[in-house]
C-alpha positions as CSV (number, residue, x, y, z in Angstrom):
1,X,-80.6,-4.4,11.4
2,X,-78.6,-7.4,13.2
3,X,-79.3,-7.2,17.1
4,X,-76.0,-7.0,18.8
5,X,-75.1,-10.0,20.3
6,X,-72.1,-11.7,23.1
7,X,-69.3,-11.6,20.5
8,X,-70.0,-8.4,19.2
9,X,-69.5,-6.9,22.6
10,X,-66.7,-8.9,23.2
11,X,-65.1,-7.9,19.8
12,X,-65.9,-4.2,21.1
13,X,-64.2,-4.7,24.1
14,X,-61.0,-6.6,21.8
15,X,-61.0,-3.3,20.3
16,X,-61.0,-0.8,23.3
17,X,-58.0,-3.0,24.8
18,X,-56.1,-2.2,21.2
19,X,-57.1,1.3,21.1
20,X,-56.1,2.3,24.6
21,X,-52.9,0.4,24.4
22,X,-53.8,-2.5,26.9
23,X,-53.2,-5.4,23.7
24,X,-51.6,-4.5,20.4
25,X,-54.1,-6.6,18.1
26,X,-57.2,-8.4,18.5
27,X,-54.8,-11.6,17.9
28,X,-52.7,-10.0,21.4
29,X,-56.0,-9.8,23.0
30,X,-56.9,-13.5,22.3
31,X,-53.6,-14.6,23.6
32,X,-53.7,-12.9,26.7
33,X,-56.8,-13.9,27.7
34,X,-56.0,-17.4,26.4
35,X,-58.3,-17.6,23.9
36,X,-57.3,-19.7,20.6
37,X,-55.6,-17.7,17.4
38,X,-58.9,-15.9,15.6
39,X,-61.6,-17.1,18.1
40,X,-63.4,-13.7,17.9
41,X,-63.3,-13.6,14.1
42,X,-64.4,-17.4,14.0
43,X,-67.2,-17.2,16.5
44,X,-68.6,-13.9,15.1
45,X,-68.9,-15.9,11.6
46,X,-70.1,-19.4,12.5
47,X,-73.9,-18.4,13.2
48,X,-74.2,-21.4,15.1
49,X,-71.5,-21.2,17.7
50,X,-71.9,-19.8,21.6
51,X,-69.8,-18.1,23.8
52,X,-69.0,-20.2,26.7
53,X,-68.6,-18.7,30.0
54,X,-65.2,-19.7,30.4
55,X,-64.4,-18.0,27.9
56,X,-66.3,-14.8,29.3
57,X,-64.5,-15.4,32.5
58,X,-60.8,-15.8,31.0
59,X,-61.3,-12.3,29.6
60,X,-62.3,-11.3,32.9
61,X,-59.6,-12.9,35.1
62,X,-57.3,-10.5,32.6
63,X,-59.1,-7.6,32.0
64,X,-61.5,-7.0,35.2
65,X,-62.5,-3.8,34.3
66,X,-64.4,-5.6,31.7
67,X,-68.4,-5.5,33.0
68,X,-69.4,-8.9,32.5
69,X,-73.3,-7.7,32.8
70,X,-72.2,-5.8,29.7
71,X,-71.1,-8.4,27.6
72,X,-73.8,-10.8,28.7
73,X,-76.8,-8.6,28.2
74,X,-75.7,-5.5,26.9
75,X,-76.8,-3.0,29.4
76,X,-74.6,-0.7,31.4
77,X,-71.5,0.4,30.9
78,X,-68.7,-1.6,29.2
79,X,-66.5,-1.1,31.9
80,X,-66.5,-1.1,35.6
81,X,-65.2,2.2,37.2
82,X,-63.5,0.3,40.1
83,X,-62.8,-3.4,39.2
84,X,-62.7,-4.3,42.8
85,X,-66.4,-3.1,43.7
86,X,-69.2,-5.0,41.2
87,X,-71.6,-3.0,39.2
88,X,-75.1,-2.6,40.6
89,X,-76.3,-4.4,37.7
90,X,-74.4,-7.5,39.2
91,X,-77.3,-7.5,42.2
92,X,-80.1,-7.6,39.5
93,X,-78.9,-9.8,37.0
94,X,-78.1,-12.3,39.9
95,X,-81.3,-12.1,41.1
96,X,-82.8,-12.9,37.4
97,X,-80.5,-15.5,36.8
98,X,-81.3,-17.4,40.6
99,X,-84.9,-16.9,39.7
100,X,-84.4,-18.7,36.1
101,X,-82.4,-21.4,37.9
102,X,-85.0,-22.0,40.4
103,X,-87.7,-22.4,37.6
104,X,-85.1,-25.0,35.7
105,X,-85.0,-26.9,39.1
106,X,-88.7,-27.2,39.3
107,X,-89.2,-27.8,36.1
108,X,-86.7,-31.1,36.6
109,X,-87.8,-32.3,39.4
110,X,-91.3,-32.7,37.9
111,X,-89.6,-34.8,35.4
């Protein structure tokens, strides 16, 4: 079984909008959020290709009810209750991700 990955949740989340009326296609979704015509479809099939941040954040900026922890890792919910106050997860995954960046600066600077 494939693991889930980034565009699958985001693909998820394409669909939610459609089915609770916030976009009326995933091609309405990806203009919204200013994403290019059939970016979902073309990043789900090029096994090769990443999603960028910005592009994570552009859905975001739209549709912050989206929980970015979500998308990213795949734990939690896939939306935030209240938009305006971050998800607990938020707290953790920040710490994780300082820790990982203070490890990347060590590792440089003993370059």
């Amino acid at each position: 079984m494939k693991e889930e990955t980034v565009i699958d949740r985001m693909i998820q989340f394409a669909e939610w909008c459609k089915t609770s009326n916030r976009c009326k296609s995933k091609s309405d979704f990806e203009r919204k959020c200013g994403l290019t015509h059939n970016y979902l479809y073309n990043t789900s099939i090029n096994t090769k290709s990443n999603v960028g941040v910005d592009h994570i954040a552009k859905i975001h900026k739209v549709f912050p009810e989206l929980n970015i922890i979500w998308v990213i890792t795949g734990k939690g919910s896939m939306l935030i209750d209240d938009p305006n106050k971050p998800d607990e997860g938020y707290k953790e995954a920040y710490k994780a991700l300082s820790d990982k960046l203070a490890m990347l600066k060590g590792m440089i600077n003993q370059i």
